[in-house]
N, C-alpha and C positions, 0 to 999 in steps of 0.2 A: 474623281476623288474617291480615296478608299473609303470604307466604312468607318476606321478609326479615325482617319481623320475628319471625318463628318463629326463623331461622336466630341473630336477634339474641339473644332471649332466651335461646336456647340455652346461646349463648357466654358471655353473660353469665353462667348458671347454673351454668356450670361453672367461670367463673372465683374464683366465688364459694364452689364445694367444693373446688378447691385451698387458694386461701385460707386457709379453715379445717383444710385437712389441714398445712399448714404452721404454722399457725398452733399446731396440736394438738403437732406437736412439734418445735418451736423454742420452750417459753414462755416468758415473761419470768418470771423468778425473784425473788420478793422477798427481800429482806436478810432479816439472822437479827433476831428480835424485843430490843429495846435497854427498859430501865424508863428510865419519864420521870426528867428530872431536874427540870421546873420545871412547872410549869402557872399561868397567868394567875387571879385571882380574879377576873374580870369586869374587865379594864382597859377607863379609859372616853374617849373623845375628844368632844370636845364631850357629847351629851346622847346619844351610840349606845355602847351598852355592846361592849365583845368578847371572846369566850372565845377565852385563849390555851393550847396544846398544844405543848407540848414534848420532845423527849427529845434525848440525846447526836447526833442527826443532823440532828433537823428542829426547826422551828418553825414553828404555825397559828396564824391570828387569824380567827375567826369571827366575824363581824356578824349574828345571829338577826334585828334587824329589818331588814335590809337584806337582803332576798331571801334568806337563811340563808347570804349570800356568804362569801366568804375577801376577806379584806385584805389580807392577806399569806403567803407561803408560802416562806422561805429552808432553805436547807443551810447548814448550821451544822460550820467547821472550824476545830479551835483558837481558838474562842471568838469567831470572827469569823461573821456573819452574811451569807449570800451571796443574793439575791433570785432565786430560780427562776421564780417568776409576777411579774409586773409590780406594785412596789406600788401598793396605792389610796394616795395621797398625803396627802387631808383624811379622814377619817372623821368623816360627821356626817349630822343628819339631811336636811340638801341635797343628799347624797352620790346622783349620778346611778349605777345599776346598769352602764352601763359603764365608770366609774370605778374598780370592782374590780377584784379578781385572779381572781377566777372567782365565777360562781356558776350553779345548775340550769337546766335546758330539760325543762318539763312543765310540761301534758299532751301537748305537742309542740314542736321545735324550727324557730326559721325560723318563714318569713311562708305567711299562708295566703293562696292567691292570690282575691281579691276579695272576701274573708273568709266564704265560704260553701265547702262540699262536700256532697255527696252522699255519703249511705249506708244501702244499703238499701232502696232505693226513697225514701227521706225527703229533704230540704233542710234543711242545718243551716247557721245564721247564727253566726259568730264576731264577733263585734263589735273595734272598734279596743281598744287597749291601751295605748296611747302618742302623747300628742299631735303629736310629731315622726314618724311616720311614718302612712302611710296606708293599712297592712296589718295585720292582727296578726301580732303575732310572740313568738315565745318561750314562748309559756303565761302559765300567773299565777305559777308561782314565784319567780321575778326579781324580782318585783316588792311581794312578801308580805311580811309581818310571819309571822315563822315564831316557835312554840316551841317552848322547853327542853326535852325529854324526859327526857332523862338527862347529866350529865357524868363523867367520869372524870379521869385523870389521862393518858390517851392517847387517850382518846374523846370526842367528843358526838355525842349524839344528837337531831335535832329534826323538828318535825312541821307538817305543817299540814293545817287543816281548810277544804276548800272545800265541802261537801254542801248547799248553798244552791248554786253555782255555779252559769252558765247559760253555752254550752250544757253547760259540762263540772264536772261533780260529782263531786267525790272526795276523799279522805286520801290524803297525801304525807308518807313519810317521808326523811330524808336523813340520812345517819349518816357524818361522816368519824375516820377512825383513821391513829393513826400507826403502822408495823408497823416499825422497824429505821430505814433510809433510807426506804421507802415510805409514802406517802401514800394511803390508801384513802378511796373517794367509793364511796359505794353511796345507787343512789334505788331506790324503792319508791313504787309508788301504787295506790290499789283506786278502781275504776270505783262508787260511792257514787248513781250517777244510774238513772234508770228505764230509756234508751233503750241499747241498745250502741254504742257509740261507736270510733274508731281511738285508741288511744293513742300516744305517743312516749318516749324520756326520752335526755337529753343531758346532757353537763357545758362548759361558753364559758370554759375559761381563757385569759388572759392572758399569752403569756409572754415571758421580756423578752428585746430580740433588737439585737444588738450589729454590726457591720458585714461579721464571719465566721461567725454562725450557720448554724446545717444545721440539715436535714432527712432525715431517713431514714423514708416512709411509703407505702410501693409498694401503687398502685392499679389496678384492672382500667380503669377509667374515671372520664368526669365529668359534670355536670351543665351545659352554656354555657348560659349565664344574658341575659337582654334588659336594658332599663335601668333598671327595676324589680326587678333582680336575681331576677327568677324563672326557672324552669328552661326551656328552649325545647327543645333537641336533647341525645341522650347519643350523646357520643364516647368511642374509645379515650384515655389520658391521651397527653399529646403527650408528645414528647422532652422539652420544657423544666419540665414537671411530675410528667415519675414517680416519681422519691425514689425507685428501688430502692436506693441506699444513701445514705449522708450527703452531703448535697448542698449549696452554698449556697441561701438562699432570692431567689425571684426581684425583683428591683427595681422590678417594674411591678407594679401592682395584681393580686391572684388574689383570686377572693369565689365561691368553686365547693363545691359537695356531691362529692365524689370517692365511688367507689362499688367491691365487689367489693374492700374491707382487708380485711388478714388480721386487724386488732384489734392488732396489735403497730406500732411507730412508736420513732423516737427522736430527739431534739433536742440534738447535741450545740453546744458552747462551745468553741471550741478555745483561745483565748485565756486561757479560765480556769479552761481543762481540767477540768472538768464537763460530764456529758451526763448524761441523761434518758431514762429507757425509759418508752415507756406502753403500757398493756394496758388493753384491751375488749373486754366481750361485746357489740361492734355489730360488723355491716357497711359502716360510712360513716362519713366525718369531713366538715366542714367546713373550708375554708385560707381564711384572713382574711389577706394581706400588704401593709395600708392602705403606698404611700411614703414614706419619709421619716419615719415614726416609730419610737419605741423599743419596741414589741411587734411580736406576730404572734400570731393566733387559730389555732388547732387542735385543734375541736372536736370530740370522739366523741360520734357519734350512732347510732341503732338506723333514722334515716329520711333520705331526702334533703329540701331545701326544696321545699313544697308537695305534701307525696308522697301527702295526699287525693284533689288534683286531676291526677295523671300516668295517664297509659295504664293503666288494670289496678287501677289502686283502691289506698289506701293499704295495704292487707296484701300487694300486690304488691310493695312499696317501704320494708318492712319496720316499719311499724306492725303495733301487736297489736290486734285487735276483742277488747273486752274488754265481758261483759255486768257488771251489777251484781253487785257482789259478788269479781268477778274482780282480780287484781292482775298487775304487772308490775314486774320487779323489773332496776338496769343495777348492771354495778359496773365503775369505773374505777379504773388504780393506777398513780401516777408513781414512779418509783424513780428516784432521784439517785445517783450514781458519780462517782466519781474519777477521771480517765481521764490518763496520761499523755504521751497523745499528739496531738501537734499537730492531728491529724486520723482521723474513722473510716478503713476501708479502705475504700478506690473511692473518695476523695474526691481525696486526694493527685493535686496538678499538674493537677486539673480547671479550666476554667474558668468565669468566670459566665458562667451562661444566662439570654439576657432572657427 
């Protein structure tokens, strides 16, 4: 390794234990725990069942065969129902997995670049997963018919079995909860295969983004991607994409692994005075800001894209080598607030940045 890039990692690594030292205290606080008032009996659209979760703050719609997705996910005030993820529109069984409002990233998130990695001395083949692209991407969980473990009346729980899987073998669990305002997503997966493998685990929400949305999600760096949107060079984040405070989003395309979060971020509305706090035990997010539509992706992940095949091996870039038997465990939490003011601090009298 060169000098500079000694010097790099360095910096990196250190940006990366600030981070976390900030992150350890400043945390994001979840609301006080509220009893459901309602929960769905399996409502059905077309021929896709969904389990709905309710209480005084929130409302979930889980789709089990549809990748164990979310369809929907509002803030609920004075009986009025507010869309915080992007709704899925049709629920059915045509229902394409980005048509939801969220749903997992496992056994890893993002494309694997020419669907092979090393590890170990070994050559591992990922095979395609989607006939519109020409990379894998995302894992199989998006794509799974998941089931019911357990439900409640603020919880479910569901599972999936890949121990057949090739290259990657395992159980997946996913369990979301409503806590107060809070929405809890925790994945879980045991390595079920003979070989040790890198693992991943991520959550791809949706969420729906209006013509003053911000961002608040301050990053050491990023990943600049080629036309294949895979990673070539890591830079510092430029001025027009740090999000150290609530920020508008940018107008021109971003599709980057940002790198060195502190795991805290927030997405406020000022229009409808609602914002969003989210909490993660990862390192890294993904920014999706496709033009001219009504979402934006902002995705917490534990890896950046293709982070088998980067410099230093996927446990350099925050995968876990997990042997058989081993598990890996993420838990994300969105909390919805009230917020009265027209704008976070530092946002006020800024301008957009392309």
């Amino acid at each position: 390794m060169t000098v500079t890039n000694l010097v790099s990692a360095a910096s990196q690594n250190a940006q990366i234990r600030r981070s976390r030292l900030a992150a350890a205290a400043n945390p994001v606080q979840p609301g006080p725990s509220t009893a459901a008032v309602a929960r769905g009996e399996g409502s059905a659209a077309a021929d896709v069942a969904c389990i709905t979760l309710a209480n005084a703050h929130l409302r979930l719609d889980v789709a089990p065969s549809l990748g164990g997705g979310v369809t929907r996910f509002d803030w609920r005030n004075d009986g009025a129902l507010t869309p915080i993820f992007r709704r899925c529109r049709e629920v059915g069984a045509a229902t394409q997995p980005n048509e939801l409002a969220c749903y997992p990233l496992l056994p890893y998130s993002n494309r694997i670049g020419g669907g092979r990695f090393s590890v170990a001395g070994r050559r591992v083949e990922v095979p395609r997963n989607r006939a519109d692209e020409p990379l894998p991407i995302h894992g199989d969980g998006w794509l799974a018919q998941w089931q019911v473990l357990e439900t409640g009346r603020e919880h479910v729980r569901l599972t999936l079995d890949r121990r057949d899987g090739k290259p990657y073998a395992f159980r997946a669990t996913q369990t979301y909860t409503l806590d107060g305002p809070t929405l809890v997503i925790a994945l879980d997966i045991e390595n079920t295969g003979r070989d040790t493998l890198p693992f991943g685990l991520g959550v791809h929400p949706f969420f729906v983004r209006d013509a003053d949305t911000e961002l608040s999600a301050a990053a050491g760096g990023l990943w600049l991607s080629g036309d294949d949107w895979l990673p070539v060079r890591h830079v510092p984040a430029p001025p027009a994409w740090q999000f150290g405070v609530a920020y508008p989003l940018p107008e021109t395309i971003v599709n980057h692994a940002f790198t060195g979060w502190s795991g805290q971020a927030a997405v406020v509305w000022p229009r409808r005075r609602l914002s969003l706090n989210i909490a993660a035990d990862t390192d890294y997010y993904v920014l999706y800001t496709p033009p001219g539509e009504d979402f934006f992706c902002f995705e917490p992940v534990d890896h950046p894209i293709n982070a088998m095949n980067l410099a230093g091996g996927a446990s350099e870039h925050g995968m876990t080598l997990l042997k058989r038997g081993e598990r890996l465990t993420r838990t994300f939490r969105f909390t919805v607030e009230r917020t009265g003011l027209r704008s976070m601090p530092g946002a006020r009298g800024s301008r957009r940045r392309q």
